[in-house]
N, CA, C and O atoms as a GROMACS GRO file, in nm:
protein
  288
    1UNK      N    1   0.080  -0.119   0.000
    1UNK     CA    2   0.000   0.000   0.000
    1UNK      C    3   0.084   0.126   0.000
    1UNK      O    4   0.056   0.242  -0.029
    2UNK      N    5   0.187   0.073   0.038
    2UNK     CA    6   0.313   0.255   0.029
    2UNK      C    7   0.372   0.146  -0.063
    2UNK      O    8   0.379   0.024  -0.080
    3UNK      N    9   0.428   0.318  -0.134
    3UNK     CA   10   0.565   0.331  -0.219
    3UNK      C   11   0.667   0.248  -0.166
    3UNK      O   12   0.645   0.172  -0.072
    4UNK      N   13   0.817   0.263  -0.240
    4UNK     CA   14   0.996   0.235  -0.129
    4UNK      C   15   1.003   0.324  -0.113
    4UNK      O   16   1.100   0.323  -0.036
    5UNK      N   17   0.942   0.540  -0.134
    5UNK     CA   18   0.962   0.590  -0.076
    5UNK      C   19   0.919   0.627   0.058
    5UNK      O   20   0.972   0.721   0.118
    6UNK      N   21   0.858   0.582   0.091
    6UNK     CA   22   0.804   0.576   0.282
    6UNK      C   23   0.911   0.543   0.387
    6UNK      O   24   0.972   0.436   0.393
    7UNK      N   25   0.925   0.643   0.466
    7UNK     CA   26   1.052   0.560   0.556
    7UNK      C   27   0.970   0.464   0.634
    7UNK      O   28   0.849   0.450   0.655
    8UNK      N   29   1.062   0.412   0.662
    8UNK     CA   30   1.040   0.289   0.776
    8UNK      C   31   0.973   0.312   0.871
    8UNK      O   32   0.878   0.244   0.909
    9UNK      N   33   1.035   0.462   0.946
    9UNK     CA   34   0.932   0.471   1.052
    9UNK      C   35   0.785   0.480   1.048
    9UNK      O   36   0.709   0.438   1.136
   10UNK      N   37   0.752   0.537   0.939
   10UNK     CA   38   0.596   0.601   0.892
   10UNK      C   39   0.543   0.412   0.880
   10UNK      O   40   0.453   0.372   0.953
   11UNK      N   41   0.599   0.337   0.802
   11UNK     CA   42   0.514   0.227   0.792
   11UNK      C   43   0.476   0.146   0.932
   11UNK      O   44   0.379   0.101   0.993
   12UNK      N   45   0.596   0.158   0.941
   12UNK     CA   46   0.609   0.060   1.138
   12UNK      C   47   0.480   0.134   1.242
   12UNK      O   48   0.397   0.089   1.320
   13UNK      N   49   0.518   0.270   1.193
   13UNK     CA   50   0.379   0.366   1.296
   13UNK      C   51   0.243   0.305   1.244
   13UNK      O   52   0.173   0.252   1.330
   14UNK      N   53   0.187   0.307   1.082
   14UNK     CA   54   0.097   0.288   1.022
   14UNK      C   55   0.066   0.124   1.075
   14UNK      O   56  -0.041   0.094   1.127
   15UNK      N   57   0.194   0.009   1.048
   15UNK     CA   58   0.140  -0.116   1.095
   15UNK      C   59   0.077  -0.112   1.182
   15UNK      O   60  -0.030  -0.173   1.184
   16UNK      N   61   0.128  -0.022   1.311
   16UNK     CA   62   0.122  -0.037   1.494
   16UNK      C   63  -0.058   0.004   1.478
   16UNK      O   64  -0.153  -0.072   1.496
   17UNK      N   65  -0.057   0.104   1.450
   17UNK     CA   66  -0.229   0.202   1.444
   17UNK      C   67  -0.287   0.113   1.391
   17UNK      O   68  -0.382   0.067   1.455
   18UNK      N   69  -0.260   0.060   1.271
   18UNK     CA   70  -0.374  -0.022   1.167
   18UNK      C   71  -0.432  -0.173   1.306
   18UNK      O   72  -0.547  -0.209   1.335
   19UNK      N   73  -0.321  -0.214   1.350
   19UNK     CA   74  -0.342  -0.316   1.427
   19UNK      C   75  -0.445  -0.269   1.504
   19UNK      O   76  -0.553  -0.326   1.484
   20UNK      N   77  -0.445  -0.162   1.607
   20UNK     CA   78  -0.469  -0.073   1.719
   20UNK      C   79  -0.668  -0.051   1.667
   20UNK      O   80  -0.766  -0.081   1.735
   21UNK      N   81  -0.660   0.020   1.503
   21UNK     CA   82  -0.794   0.061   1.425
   21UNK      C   83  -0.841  -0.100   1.450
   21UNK      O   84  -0.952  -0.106   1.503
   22UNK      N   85  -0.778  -0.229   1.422
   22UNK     CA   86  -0.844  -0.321   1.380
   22UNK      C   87  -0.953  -0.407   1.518
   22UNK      O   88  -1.063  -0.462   1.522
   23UNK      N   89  -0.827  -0.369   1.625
   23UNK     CA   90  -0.889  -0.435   1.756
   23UNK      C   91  -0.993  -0.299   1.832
   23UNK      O   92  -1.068  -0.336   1.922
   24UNK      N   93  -0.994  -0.192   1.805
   24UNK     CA   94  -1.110  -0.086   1.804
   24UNK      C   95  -1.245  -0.171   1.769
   24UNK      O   96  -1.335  -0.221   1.836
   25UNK      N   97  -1.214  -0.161   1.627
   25UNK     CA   98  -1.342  -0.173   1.570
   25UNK      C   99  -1.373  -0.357   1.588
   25UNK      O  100  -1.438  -0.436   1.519
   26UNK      N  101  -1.322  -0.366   1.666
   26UNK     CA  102  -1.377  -0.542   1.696
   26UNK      C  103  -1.305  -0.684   1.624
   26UNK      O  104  -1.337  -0.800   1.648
   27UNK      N  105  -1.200  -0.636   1.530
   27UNK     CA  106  -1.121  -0.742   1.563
   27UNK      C  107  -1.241  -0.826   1.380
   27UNK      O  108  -1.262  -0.943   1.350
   28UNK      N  109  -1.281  -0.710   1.318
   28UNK     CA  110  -1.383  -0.784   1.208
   28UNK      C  111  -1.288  -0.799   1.071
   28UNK      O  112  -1.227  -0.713   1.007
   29UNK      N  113  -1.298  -0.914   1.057
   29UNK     CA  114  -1.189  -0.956   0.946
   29UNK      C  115  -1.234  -0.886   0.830
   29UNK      O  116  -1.315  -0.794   0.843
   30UNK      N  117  -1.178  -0.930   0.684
   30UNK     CA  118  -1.176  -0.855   0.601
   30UNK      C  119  -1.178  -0.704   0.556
   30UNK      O  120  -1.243  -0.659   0.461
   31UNK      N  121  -1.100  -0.636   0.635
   31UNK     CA  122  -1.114  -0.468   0.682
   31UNK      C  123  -0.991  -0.441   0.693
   31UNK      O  124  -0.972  -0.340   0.761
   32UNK      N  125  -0.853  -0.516   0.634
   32UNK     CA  126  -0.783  -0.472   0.632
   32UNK      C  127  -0.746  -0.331   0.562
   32UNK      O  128  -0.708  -0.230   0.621
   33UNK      N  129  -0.759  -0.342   0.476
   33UNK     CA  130  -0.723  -0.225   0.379
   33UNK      C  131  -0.804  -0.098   0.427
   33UNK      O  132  -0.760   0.007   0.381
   34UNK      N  133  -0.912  -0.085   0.509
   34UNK     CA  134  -0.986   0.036   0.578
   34UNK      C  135  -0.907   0.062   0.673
   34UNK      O  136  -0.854   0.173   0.682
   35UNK      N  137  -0.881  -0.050   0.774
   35UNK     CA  138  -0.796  -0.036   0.867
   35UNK      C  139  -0.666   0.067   0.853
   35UNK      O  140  -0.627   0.160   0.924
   36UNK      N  141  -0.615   0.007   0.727
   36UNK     CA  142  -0.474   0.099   0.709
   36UNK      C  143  -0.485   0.210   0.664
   36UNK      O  144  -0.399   0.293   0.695
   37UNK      N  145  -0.593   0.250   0.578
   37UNK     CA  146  -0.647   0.393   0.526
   37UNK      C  147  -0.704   0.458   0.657
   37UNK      O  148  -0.683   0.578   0.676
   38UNK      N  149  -0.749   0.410   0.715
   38UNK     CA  150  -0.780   0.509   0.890
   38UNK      C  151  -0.654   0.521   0.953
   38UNK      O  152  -0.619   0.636   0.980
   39UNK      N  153  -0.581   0.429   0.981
   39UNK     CA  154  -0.441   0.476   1.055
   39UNK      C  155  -0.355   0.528   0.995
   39UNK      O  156  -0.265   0.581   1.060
   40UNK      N  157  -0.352   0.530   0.847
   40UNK     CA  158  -0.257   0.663   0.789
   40UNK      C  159  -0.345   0.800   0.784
   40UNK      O  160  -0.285   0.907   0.799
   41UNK      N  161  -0.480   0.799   0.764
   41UNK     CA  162  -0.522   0.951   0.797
   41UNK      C  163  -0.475   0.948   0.925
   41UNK      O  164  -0.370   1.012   0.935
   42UNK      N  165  -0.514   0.895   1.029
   42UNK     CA  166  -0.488   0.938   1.214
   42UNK      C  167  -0.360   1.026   1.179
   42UNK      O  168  -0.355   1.149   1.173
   43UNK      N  169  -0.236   0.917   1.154
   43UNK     CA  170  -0.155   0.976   1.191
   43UNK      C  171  -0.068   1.068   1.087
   43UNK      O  172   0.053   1.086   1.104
   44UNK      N  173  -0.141   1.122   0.978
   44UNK     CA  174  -0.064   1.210   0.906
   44UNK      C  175  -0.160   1.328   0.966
   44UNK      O  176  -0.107   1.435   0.997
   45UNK      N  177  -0.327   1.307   0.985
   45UNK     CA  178  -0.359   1.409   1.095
   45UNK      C  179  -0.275   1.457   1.192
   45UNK      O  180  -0.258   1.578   1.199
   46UNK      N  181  -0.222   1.385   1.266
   46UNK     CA  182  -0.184   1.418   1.401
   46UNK      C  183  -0.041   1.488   1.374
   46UNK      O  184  -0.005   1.597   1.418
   47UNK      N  185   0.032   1.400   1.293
   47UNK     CA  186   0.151   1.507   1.209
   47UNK      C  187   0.168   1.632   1.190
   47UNK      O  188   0.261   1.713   1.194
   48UNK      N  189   0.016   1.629   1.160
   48UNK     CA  190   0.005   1.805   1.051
   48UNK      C  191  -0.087   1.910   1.136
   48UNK      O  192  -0.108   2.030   1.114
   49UNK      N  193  -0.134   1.827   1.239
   49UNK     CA  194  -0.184   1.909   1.363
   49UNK      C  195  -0.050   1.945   1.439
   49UNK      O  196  -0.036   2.067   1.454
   50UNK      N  197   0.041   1.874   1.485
   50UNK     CA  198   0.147   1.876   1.577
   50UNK      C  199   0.244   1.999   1.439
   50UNK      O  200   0.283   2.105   1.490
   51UNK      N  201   0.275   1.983   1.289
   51UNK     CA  202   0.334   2.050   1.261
   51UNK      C  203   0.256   2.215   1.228
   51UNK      O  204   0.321   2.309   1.183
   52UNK      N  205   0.124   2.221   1.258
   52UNK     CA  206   0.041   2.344   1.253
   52UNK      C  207   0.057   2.411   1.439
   52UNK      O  208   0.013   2.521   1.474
   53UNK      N  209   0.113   2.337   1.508
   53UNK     CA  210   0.095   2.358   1.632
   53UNK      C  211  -0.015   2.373   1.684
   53UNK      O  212  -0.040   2.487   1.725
   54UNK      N  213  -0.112   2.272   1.701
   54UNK     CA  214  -0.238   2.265   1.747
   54UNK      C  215  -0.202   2.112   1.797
   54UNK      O  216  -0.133   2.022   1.749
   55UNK      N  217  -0.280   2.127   1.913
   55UNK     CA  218  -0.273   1.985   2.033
   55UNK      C  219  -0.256   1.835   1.947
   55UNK      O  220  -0.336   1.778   1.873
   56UNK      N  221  -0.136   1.801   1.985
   56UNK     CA  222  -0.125   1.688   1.913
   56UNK      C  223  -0.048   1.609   1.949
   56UNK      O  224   0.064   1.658   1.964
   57UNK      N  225  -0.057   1.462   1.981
   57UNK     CA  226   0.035   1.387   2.085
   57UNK      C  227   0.103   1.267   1.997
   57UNK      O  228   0.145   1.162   2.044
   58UNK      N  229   0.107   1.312   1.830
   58UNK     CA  230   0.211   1.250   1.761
   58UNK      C  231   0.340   1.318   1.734
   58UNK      O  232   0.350   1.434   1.694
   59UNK      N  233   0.465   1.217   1.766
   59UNK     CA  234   0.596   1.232   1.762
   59UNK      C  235   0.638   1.138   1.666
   59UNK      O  236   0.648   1.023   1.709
   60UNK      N  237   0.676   1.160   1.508
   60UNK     CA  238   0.750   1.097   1.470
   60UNK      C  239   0.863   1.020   1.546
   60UNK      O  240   0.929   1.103   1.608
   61UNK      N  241   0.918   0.878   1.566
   61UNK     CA  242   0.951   0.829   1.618
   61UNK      C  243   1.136   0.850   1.636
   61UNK      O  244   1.214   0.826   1.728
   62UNK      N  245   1.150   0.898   1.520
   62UNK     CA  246   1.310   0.951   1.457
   62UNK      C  247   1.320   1.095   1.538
   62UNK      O  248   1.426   1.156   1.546
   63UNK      N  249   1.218   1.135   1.589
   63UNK     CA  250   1.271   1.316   1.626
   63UNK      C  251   1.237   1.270   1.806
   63UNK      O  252   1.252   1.348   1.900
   64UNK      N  253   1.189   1.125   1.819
   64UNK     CA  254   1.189   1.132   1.990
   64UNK      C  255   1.343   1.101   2.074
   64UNK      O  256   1.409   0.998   2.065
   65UNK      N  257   1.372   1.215   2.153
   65UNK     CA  258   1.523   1.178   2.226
   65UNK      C  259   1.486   1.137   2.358
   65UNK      O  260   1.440   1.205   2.450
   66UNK      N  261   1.523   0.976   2.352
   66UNK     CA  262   1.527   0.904   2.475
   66UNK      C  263   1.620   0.944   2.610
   66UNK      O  264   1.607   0.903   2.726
   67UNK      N  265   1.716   1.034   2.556
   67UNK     CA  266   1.816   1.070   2.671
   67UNK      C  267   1.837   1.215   2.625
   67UNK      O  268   1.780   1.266   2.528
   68UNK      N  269   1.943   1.288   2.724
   68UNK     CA  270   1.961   1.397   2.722
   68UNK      C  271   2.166   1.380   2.665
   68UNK      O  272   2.238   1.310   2.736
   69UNK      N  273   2.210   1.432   2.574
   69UNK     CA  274   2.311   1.409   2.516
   69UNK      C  275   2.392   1.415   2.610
   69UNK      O  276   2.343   1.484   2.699
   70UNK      N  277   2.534   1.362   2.648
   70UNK     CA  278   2.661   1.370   2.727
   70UNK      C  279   2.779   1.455   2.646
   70UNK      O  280   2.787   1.468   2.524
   71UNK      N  281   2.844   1.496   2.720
   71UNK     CA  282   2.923   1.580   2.706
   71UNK      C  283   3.108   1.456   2.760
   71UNK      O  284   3.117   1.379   2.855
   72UNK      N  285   3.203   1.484   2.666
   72UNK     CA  286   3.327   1.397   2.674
   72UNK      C  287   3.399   1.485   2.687
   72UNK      O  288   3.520   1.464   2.698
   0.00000   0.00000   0.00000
């Protein structure tokens, strides 16, 4: 359903949600392909809310810093 241009992270996010849309809506087979068309709107919504700066609790996964950098 994506291009090879999609990074990795965007699909891995899209798998995680699509799973997430599928057990929402009850776990009803044949709904894959809705499934993944709802969890790529969610989260290119939430993208473009978070990059409009309006309340938004998606973090591309590449821009989250688990630690605070050290100094040598």
């Amino acid at each position: 359903m994506f291009s090879k241009t999609q990074p990795d992270w965007f699909v891995k996010e899209v798998q995680a949600r699509s799973y997430s849309v599928w057990e929402r809506e009850g776990r009803k087979d044949g709904r894959a392909g809705c499934n993944w068309a709802r969890a790529t709107k969610e989260i290119v919504d939430e993208f473009r809310a978070a990059a409009a700066g309006t309340n938004a609790h998606f973090t591309p996964p590449h821009l989250v810093v688990s630690q605070r950098p050290t100094r040598h």
